[in-house]
matplotlib code that plots the C-alpha trace (Angstrom):
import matplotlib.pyplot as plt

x = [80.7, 82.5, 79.5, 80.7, 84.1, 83.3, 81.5, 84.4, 87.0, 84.9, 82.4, 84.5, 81.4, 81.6, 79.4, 76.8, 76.2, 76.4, 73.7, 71.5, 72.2, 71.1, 67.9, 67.0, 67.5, 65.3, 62.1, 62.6, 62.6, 59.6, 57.7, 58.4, 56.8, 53.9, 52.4, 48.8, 48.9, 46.1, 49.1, 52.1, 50.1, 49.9, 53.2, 55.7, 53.0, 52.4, 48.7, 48.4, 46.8, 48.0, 47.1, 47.7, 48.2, 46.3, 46.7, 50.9, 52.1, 50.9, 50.9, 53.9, 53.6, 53.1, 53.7, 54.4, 56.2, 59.5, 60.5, 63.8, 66.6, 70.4, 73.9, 76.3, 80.1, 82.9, 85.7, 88.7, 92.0, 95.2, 98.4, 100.3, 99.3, 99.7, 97.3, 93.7, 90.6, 87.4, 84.0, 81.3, 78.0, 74.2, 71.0, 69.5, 66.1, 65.1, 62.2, 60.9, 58.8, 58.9, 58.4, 58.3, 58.4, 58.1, 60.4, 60.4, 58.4, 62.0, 63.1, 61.8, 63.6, 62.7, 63.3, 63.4, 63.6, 63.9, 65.3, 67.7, 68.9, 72.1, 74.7, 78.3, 81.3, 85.3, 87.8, 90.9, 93.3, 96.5, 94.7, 94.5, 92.3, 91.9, 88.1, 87.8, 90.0, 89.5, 86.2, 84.1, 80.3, 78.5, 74.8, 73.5, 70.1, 70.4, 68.2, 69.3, 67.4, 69.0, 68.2, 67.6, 67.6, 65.5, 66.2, 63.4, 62.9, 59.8, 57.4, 56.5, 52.8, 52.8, 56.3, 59.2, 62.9, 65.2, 68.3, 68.9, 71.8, 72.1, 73.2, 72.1, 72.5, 72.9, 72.5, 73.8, 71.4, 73.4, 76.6, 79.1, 81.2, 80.9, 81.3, 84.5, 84.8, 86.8, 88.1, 90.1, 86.9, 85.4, 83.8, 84.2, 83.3, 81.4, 80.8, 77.0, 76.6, 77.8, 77.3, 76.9, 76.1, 74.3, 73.8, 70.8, 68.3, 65.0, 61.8, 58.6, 55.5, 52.1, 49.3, 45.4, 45.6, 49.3, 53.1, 55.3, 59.1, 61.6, 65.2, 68.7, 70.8, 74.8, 75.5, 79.2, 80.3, 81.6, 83.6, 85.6, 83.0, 86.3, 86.6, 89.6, 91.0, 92.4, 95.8, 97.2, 99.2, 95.8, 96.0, 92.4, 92.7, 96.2, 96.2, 92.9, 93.1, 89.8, 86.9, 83.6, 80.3, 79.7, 76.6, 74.1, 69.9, 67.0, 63.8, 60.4, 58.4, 54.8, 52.7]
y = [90.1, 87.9, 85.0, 85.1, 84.7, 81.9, 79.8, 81.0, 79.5, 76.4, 75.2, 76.6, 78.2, 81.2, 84.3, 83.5, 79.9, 82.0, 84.2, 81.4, 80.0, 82.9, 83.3, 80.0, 80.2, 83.1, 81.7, 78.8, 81.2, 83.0, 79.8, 78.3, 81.4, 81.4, 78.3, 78.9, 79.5, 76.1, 74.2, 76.0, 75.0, 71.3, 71.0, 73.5, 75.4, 74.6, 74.3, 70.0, 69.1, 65.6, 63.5, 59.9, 59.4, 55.9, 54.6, 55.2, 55.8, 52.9, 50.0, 47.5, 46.6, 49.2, 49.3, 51.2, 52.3, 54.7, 56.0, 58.2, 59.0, 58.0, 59.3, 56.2, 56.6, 54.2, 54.8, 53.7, 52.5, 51.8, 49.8, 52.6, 56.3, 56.3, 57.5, 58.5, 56.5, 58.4, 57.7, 59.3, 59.7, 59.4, 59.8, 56.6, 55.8, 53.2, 52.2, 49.7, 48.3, 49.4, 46.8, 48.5, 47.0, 49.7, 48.3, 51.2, 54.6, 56.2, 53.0, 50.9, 48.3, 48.5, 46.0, 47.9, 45.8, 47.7, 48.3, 50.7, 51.3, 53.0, 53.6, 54.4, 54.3, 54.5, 56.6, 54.8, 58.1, 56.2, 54.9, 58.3, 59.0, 55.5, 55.8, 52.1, 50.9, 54.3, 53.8, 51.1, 51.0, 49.4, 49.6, 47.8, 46.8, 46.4, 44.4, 46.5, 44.6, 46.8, 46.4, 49.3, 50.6, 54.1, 56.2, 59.3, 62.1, 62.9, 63.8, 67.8, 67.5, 65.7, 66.6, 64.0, 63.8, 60.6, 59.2, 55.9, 53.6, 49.7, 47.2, 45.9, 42.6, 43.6, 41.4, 43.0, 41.7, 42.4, 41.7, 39.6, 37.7, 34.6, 36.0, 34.2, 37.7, 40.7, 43.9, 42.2, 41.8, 45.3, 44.0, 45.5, 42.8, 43.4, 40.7, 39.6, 39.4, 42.5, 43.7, 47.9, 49.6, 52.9, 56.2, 58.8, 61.1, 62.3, 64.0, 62.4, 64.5, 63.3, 64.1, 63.2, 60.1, 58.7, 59.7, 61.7, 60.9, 62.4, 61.1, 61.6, 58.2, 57.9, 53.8, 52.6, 49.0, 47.0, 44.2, 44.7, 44.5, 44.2, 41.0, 41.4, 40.4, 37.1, 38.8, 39.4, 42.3, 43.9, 47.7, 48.0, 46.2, 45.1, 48.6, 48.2, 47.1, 47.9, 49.1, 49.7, 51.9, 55.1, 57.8, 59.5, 58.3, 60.6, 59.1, 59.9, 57.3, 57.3, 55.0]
z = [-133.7, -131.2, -131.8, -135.6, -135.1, -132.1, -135.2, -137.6, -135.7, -134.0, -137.1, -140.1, -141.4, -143.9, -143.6, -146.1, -143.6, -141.0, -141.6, -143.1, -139.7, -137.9, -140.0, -139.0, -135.3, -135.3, -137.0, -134.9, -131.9, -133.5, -134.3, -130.7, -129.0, -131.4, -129.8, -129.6, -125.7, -125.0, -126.5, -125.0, -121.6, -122.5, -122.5, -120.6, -118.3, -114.2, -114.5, -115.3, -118.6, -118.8, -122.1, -121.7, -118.2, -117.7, -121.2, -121.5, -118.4, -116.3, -119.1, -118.1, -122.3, -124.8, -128.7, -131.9, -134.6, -136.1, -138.9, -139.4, -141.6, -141.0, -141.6, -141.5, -142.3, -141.5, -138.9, -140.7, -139.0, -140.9, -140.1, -142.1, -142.5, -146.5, -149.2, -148.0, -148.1, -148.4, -147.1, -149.4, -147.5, -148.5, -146.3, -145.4, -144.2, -141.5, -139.9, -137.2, -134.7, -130.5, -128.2, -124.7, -121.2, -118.1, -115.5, -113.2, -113.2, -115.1, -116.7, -119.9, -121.5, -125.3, -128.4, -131.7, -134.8, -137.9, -140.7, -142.4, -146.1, -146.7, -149.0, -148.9, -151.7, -150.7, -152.8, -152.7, -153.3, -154.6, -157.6, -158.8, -162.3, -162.3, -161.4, -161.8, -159.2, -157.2, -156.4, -154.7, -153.5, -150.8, -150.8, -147.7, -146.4, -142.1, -140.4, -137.1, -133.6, -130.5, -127.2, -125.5, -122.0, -121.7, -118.7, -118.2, -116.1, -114.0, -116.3, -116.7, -117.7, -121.2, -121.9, -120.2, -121.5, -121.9, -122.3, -123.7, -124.8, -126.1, -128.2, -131.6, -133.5, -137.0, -140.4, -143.4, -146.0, -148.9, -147.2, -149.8, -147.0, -148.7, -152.1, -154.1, -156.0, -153.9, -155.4, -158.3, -160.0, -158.0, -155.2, -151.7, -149.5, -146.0, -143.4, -142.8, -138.9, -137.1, -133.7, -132.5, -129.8, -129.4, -127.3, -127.9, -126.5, -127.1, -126.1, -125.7, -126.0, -124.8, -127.0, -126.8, -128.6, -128.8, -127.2, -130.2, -129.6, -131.7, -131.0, -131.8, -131.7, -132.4, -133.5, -133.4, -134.5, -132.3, -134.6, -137.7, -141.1, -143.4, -145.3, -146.9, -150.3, -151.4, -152.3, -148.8, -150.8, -152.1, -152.6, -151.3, -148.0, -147.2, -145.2, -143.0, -140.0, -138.7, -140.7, -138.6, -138.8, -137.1, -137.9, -136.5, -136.7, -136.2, -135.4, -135.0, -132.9, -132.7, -129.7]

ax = plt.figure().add_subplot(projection="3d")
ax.plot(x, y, z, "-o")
ax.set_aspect("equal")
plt.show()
């Protein structure tokens, strides 16, 4: 099938992803058009059932609440292009706090403390089987505060669409920057205050009682995390020259 060999050649995936990709697609299409018709008219349909209209829609403050799972890496730049350093990736969760301040009928301005728990480890290739100076771990705790600017369309009964993009203060809260220990003694240090900036979009869906939002949000660093090593020769970070964030949150927002 020319599909197939489009995701072959594009996503690298094999036949038995493939197909699990395809069965997938297919009971979400099946699901989607199963939508009890009442609901299916809420949402998509001309005729106007509009939940919320007063309550969300013409507040200038409103409030609530996310929670979401994360996907952080780091973007690693090197002064030489020797031995590899690997990123190994876990899901993290955050969650948070919405502040929201209508500014126009398509524009908010939105605080959104929270709070995200990740981890990450490096594999520092050159080292070989030597798993104790190949490998170093860096459980953090964010206390992530962005600043967000949330650009809608017109709203399509109690279903509107957004784009949205800011920047965060960020405090590592188990970042070692003052730590007198480095990776002599196996400790990968990260500064403490870092600053990102983010790009998403998302859907918000108006239902009797409170506004549904799930987003999609990409987070970059801005500043170099890196604190490096004591030894200005150090095998671990003699070859960084820039070591920042990068990943992917989904959230699900409830006001």
């Amino acid at each position: 099938m020319f599909f197939q060999s489009l995701y072959h050649s594009v996503f690298q995936i094999d036949h038995k992803n493939y197909n699990t990709l395809l069965r997938v697609f297919v009971l979400f299409f099946v699901l989607f058009f199963s939508v009890p018709k009442a609901t299916a008219q809420g949402f998509f349909n001309k005729e106007k059932v509009e939940n919320n209209r007063n309550y969300l829609d013409q507040r200038r403050w409103s409030w609530g609440y996310y929670l979401g799972f994360s996907n952080l890496d780091f973007k690693i730049d090197r002064f030489e292009e020797a031995d590899q350093i690997l990123v190994n990736k876990n899901i993290g969760f955050n969650v948070g706090l919405i502040g929201n301040v209508k500014l126009h009928k398509y524009l908010d301005l939105r605080l959104e403390p929270g709070v995200i728990f990740s981890n990450r480890s490096f594999e520092f290739t050159q080292f070989g089987d030597d798993l104790l100076s190949r490998n170093r771990e860096t459980r953090s705790s964010y206390i992530y505060i962005p600043l967000v600017l949330k650009v809608s369309t017109k709203r399509l009964n109690n279903f509107k669409p957004f784009v949205s993009g800011g920047i965060a203060y960020v405090n590592n809260l188990s970042g070692n920057e003052n730590s007198p220990d480095d990776n002599a003694v196996n400790q990968f240090r990260l500064k403490t205050s870092n600053y990102f900036y983010e790009i998403g979009f998302g859907f918000d869906f108006y239902l009797e009682y409170f506004k549904f939002t799930p987003s999609i949000k990409g987070v970059f660093a801005i500043n170099n995390e890196l604190v490096p090593d004591k030894d200005p020769n150090s095998p671990w970070t003699s070859n960084i020259d820039n070591l920042a964030t990068r990943g992917i949150f989904i959230n699900f927002s409830f006001q």
